[in-house]
Backbone as numpy.savetxt, mean C-alpha at the origin, in Angstrom:
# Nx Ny Nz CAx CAy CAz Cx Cy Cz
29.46 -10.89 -20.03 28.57 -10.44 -18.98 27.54 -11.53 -18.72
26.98 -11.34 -17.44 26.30 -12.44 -17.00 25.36 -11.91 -16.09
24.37 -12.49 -15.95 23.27 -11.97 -15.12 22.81 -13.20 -14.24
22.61 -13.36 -12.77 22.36 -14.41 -11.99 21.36 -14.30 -11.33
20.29 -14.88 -10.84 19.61 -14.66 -9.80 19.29 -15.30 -8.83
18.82 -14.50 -7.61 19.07 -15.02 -6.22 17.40 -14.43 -6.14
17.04 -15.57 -5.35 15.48 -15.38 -4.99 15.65 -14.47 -3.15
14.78 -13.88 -3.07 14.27 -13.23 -2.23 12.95 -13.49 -1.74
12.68 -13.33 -0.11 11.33 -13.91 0.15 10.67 -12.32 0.64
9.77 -12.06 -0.22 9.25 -10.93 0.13 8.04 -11.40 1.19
7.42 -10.35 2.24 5.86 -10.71 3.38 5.08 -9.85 2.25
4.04 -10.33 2.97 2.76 -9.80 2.76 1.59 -9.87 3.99
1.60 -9.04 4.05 -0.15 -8.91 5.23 -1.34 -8.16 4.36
-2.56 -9.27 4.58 -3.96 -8.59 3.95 -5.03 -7.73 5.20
-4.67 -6.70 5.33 -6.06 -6.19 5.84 -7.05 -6.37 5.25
-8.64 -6.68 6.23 -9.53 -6.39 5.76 -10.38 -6.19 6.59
-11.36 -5.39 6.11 -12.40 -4.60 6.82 -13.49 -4.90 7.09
-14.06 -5.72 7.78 -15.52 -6.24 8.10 -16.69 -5.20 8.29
-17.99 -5.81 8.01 -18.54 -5.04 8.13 -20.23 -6.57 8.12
-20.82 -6.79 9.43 -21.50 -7.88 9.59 -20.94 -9.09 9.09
-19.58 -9.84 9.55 -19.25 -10.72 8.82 -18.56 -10.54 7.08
-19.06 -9.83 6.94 -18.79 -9.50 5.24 -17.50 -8.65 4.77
-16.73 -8.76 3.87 -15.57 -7.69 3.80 -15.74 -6.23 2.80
-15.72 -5.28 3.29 -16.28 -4.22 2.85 -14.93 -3.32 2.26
-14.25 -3.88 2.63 -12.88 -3.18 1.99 -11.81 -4.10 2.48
-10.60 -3.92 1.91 -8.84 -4.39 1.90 -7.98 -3.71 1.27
-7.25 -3.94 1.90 -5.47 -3.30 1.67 -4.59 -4.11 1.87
-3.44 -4.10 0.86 -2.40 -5.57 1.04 -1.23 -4.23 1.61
-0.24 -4.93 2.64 1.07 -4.39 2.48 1.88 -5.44 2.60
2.85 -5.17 1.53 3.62 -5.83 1.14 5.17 -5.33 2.06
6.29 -5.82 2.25 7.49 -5.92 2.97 8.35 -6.26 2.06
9.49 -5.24 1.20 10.23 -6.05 0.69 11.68 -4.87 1.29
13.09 -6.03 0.86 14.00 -5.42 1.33 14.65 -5.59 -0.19
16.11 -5.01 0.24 17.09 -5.06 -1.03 18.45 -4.38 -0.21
19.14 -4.27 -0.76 20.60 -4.46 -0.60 21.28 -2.92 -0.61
20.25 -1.54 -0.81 20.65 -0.54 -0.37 20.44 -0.27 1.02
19.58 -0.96 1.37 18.40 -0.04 3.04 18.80 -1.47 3.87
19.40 -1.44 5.52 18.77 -2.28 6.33 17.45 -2.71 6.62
16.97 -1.75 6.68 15.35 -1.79 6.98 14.60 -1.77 5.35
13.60 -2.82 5.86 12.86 -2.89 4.19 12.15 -1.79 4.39
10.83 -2.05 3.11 10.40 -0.69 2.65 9.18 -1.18 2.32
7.99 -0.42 2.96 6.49 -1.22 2.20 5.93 -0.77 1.15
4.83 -1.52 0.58 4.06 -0.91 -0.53 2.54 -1.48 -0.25
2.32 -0.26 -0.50 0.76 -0.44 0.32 -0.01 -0.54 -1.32
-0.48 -1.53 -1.65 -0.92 -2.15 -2.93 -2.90 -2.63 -2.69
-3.39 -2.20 -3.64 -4.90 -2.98 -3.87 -6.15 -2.30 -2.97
-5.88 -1.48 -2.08 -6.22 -0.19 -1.30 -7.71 -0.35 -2.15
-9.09 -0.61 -1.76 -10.13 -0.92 -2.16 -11.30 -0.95 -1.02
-12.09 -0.32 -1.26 -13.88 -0.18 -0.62 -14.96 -0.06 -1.44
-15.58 -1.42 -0.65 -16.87 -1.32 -1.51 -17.97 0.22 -1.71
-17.70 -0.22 -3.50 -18.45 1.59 -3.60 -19.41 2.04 -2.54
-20.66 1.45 -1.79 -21.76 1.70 -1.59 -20.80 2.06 -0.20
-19.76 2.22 0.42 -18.77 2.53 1.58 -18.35 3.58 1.78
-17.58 3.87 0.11 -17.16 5.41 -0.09 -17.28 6.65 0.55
-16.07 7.39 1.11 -16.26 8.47 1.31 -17.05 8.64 3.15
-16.76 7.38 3.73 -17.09 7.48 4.93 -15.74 7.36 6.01
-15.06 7.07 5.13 -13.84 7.30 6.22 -12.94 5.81 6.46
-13.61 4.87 5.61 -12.84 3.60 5.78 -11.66 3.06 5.05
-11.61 3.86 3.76 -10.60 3.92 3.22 -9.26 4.40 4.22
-9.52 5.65 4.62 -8.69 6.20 5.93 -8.09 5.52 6.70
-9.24 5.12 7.39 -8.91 3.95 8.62 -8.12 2.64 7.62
-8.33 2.08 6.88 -7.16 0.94 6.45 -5.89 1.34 6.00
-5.92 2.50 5.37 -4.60 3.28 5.03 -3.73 3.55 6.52
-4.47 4.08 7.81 -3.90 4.36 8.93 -3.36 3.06 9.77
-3.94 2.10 9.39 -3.62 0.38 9.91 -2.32 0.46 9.47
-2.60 0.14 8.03 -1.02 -0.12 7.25 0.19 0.73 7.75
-0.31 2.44 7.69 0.84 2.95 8.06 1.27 2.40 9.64
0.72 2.35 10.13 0.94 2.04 11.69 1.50 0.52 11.69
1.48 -0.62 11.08 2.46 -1.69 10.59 3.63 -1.57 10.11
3.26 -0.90 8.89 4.43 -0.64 8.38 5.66 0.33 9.15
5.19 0.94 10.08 6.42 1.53 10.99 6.80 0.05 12.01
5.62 0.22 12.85 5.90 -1.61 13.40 7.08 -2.43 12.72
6.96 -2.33 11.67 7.74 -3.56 10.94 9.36 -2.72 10.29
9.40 -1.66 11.25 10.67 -0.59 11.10 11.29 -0.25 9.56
9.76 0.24 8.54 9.87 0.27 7.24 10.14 1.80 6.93
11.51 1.94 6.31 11.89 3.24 6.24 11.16 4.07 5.26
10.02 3.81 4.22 9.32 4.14 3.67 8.24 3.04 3.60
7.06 3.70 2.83 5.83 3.37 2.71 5.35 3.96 1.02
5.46 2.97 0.17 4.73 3.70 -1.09 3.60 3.07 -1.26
2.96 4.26 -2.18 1.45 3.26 -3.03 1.57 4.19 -4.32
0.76 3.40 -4.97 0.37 3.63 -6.35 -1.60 3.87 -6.63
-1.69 4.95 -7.17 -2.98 5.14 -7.80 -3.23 5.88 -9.03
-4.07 5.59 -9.78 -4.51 6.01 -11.15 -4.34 7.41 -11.21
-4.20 7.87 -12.23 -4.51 10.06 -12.51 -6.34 9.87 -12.08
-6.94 9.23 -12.22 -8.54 9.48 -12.23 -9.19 9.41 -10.87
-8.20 8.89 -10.09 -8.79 8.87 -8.53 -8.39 10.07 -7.78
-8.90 11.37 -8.06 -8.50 12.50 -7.71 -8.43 12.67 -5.97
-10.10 11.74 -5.82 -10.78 12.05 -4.25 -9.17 11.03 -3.46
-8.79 9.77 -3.69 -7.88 8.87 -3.09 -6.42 9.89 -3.14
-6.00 10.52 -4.17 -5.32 11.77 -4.01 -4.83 12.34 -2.67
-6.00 13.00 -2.69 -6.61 13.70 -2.02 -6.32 12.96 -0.21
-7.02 11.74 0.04 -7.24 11.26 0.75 -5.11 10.64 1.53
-4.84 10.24 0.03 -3.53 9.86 0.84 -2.24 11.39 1.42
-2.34 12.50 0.90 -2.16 13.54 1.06 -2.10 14.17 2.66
-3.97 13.72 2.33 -3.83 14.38 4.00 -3.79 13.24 5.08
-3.85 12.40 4.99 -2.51 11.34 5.76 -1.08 11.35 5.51
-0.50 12.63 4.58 1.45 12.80 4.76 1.96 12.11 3.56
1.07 11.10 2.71 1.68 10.85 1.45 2.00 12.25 1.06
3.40 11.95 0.01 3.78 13.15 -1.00 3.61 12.52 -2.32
3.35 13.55 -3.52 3.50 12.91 -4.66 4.94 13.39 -5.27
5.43 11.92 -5.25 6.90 11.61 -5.66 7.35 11.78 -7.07
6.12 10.85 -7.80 6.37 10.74 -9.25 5.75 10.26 -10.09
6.09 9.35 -11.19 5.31 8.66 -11.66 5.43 7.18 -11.38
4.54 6.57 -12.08 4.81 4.68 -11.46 4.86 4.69 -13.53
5.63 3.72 -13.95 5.76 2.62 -15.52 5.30 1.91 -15.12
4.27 0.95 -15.84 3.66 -0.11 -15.72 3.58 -0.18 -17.00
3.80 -2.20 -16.84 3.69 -2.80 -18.26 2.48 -3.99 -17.82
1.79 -4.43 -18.57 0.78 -5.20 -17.91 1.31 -6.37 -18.75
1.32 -7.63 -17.98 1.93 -8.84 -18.88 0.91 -9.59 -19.03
């Protein structure tokens, strides 16, 4: 048995959120494909607002960017990942139509 690999060029786009020149929040989505799906599949990764921001609705609005790209970019899904402790972000991706799917494994290298 043998194992080979073939590189793949995954995108990436950084939102970010101004606020006087300054960035007050970002969201990466990432574009990757693979060899089950024609259409790739995003992952909306790093989803972040400055604390003193919180809870005004900007988190929202960058989550609603991405999703609205990520269809743009004819992505038959859209995942993200967040901690058990971010109950309120939960919450928040929910009532924008996220479902909770499952769990995420992470190994930190």
């Amino acid at each position: 048995m043998e194992v080979i690999t073939s590189p793949i060029e995954p995108q990436g786009i950084k939102f970010s959120l101004l606020s006087d020149n300054q960035e007050i929040g970002h969201a990466f989505l990432y574009l990757l494909s693979n060899e089950l799906h024609a259409a790739p599949f995003g992952l909306l990764e790093d989803l972040q607002v400055k604390e003193q921001y919180r809870g005004q609705g900007y988190g929202t609005k960058l989550v609603q960017v991405v999703m609205a790209e990520a269809k743009k970019q004819h992505c038959y899904k859209l995942i993200c990942t967040s901690r058990y402790s971010r109950e309120q972000v939960h919450k928040m991706y929910e009532k924008l139509g996220f479902k909770d799917y499952g769990k995420e494994f992470r190994m930190d290298l």
